[in-house]
C-alpha positions in Angstrom: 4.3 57.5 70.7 2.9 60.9 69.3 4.2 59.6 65.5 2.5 56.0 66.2 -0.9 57.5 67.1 -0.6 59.9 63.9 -0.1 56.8 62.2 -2.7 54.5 63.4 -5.2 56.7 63.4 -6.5 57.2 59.6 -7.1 53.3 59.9 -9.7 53.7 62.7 -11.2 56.3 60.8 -11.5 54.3 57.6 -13.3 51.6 59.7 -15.0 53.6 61.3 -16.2 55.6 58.1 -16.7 52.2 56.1 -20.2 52.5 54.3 -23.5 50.4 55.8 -23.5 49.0 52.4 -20.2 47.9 52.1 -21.0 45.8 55.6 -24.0 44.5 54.3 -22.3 43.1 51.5 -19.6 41.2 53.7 -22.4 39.8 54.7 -24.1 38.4 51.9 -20.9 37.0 50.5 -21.1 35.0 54.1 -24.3 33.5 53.5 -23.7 32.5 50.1 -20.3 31.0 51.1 -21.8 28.8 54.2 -25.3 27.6 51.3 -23.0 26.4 48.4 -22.8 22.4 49.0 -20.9 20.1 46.9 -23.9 18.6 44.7 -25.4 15.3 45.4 -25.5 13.7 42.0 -24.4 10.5 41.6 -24.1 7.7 38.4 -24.4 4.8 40.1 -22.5 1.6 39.1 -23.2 -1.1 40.7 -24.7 -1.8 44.7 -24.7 -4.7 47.0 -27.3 -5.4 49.4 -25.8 -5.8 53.1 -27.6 -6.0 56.7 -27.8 -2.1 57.8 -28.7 -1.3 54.0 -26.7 -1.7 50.7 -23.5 -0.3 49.9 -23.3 1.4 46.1 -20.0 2.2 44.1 -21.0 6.0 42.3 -18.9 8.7 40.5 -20.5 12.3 41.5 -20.5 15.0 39.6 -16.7 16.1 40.0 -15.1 12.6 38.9 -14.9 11.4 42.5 -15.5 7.5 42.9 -17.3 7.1 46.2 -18.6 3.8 48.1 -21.3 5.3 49.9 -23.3 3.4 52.3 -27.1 3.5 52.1 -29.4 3.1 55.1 -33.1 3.3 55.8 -35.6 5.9 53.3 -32.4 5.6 51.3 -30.6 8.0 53.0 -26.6 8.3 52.8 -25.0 7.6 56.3 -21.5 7.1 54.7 -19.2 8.4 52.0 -16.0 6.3 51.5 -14.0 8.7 48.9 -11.8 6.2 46.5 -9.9 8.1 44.1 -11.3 9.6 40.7 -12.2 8.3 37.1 -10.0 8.2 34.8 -10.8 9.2 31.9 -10.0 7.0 28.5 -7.9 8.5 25.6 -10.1 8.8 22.5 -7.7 6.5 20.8 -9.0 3.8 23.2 -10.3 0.5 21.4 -11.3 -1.2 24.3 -14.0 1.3 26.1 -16.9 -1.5 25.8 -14.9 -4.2 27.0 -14.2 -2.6 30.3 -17.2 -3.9 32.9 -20.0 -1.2 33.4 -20.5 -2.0 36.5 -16.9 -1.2 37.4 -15.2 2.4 37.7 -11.9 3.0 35.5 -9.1 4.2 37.8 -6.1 3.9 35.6 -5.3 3.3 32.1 -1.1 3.0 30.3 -0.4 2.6 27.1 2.4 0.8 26.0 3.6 1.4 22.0 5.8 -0.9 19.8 8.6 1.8 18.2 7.0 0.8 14.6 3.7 0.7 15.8 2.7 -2.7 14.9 0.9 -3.1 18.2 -0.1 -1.3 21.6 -0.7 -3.1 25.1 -3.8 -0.9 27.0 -3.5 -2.0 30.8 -6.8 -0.4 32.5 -7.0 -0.9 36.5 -10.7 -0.7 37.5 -12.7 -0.8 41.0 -15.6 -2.7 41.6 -17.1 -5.5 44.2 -15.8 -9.1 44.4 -17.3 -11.4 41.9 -18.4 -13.6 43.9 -18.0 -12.5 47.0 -15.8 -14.9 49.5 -17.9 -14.1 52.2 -21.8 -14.3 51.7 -23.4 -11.3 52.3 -20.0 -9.1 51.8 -20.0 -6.2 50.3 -15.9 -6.0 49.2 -14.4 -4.0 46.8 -11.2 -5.2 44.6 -9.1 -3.5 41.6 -9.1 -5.5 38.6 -6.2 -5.2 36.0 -7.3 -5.9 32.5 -4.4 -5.9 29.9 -5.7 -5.6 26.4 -3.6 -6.1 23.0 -3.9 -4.1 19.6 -5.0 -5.1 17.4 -6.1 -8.3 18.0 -8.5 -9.8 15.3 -12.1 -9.9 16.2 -11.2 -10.3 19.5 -12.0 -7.7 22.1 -11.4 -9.7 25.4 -8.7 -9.0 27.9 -5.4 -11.2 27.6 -4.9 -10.6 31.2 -7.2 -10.5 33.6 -5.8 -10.7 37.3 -7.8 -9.6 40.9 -6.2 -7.6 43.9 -7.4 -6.8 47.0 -6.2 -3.4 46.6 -3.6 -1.8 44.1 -0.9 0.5 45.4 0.6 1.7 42.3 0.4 0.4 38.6 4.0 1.4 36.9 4.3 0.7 33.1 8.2 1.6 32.9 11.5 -0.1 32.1 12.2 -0.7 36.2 15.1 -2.9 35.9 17.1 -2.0 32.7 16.6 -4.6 30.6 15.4 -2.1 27.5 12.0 -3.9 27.9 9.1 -2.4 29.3 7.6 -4.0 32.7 4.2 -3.7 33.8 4.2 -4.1 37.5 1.3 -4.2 39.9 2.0 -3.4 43.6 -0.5 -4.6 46.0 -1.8 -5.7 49.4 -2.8 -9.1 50.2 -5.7 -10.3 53.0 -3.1 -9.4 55.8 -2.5 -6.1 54.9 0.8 -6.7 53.8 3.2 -5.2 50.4 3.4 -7.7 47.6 4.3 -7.4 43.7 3.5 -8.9 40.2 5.6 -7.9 37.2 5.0 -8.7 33.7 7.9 -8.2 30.6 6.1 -7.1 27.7 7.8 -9.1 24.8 7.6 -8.8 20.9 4.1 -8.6 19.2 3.4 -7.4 22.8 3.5 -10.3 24.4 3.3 -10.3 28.5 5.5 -12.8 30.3 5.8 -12.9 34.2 8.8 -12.5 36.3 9.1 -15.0 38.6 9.5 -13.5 42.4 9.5 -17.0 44.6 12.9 -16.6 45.7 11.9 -13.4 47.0 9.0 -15.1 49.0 11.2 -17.6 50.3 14.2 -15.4 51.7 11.5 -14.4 53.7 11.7 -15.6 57.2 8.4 -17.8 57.9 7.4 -15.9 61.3 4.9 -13.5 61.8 5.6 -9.8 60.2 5.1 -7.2 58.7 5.8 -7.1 54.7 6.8 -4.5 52.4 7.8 -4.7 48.5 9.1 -2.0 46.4 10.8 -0.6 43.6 14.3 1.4 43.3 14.8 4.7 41.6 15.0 2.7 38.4 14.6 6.4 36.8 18.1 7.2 38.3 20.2 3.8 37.8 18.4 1.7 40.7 17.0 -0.5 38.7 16.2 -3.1 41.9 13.7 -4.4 44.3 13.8 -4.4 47.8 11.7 -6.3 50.4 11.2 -5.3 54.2 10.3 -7.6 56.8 9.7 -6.5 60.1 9.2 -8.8 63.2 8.0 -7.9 66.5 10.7 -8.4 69.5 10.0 -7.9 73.3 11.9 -4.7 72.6 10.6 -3.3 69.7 10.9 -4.1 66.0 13.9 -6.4 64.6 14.1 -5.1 60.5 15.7 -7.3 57.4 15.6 -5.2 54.7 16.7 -7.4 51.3 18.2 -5.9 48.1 17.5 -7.9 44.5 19.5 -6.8 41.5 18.4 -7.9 38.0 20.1 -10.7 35.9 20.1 -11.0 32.3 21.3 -14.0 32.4 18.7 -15.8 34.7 16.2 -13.6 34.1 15.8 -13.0 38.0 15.8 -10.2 40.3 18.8 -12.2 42.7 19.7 -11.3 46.2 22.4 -8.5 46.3 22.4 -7.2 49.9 21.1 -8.0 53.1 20.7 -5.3 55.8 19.4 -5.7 59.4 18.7 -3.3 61.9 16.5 -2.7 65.1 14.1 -0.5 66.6 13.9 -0.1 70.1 10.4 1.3 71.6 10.5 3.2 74.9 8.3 2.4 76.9 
């Protein structure tokens, strides 16, 4: 005990010795730390008039895309973060054609190997044009798919609407030495859904059909999920999962889909089936 007090003691001292000035500092640093504020700049993009306001999509001054909500006096009563900007390679050809009043969340690049041409797929946020509710104030991703060069012509060969994107993957995902772009989404009911796209010679996009997919779905009311395999590692499949609501729990059908060369197809491979009981 005798060792323990020699020992702590020299602390107490030391903090007990400590300087007035040294104190005062400590406190300083506090105040400065509790007065710094993220700044309140924002370029706005677009805004929509609703009934407690408008609602305006803005970048601040660290990237960050934000929906904030405006009230009375214009005063900011919400702050809906969204992601951040992207911003576009220098070697981008396209930068005017992407919609001003839209933010750019994501941009690929895919290159031929002799560098005839280059497919630019840009994913940008924005509201619904038009809106399918009058009034609304909704916000979608937009996927524009440019080709280079084209001649003269600076407009979008693909222009497709979500409701909201998930992930944009510009990969070989299924092993067919072509590059896919695929667009994983959510629909109006809050379920997983997909859209892939080859990308052919002279970069041209062609879509891979995924009805049969839809259809081994069983037509009850569930929950939907799509996704993608470790096509890095060898698992170059999809898989859906549908889950429907039992007395007990959940009853799960999870579907495998292998690629064909042949049809061209992601066909059905597996089925697996499983259930989760809730206690109660």
């Amino acid at each position: 005990m005798r060792l323990l007090r020699h020992l702590v003691a020299p602390a107490l001292l030391l903090l007990i010795a400590a300087p007035a000035g040294s104190q005062e500092l400590d406190k300083a640093d506090t105040k400065t730390e509790a007065v710094c504020r993220t700044g309140k700049e924002y370029r706005t993009l677009a805004e929509k008039a609703v009934r407690t306001g408008k609602r305006v999509l803005a970048i601040d001054a660290d990237g960050r895309v934000l929906l904030l909500s405006i009230g009375e006096g214009g005063r900011v009563t919400d702050t809906e973060p969204l992601g951040y900007e992207q911003q576009p390679m220098p070697e981008f050809p396209f930068l005017g054609s992407l919609p001003k009043d839209q933010a750019l969340m994501m941009l690929r690049r895919v290159s031929c190997a002799d560098g005839k041409w280059k497919i630019w797929a840009a994913l940008t946020i924005g509201f619904e044009q038009p809106p399918r509710q009058k009034g609304a104030a909704s916000l979608v991703h937009n996927l524009l798919v440019f080709r280079e060069p084209e001649p003269d012509d600076k407009n979008p060969v693909l222009a497709e609407s979500f409701r909201e994107v998930v992930e944009l993957t510009v990969d070989d995902v299924n092993g067919d030495q072509r590059t896919e772009l695929v667009v994983q989404y959510t629909d109006e009911d809050a379920n997983s859904w997909m859209k892939l796209w080859q990308v052919h010679e002279a970069g041209k996009l062609r879509i891979i059909a995924l009805d049969n997919l839809r259809n081994d779905l069983t037509g009850v009311p569930s929950q939907i999920e799509i996704g993608l395999g470790d096509y890095r590692h060898g698992g170059e499949l999809l898989f859906t999962e549908q889950r429907i609501q039992t007395s007990k729990g959940w009853h799960v059908t999870r579907r495998y889909y292998d690629w064909d060369d042949a049809t061209q197809k992601y066909e059905l491979s597996e089925v697996v089936q499983s259930d989760e009981i809730i206690n109660k």
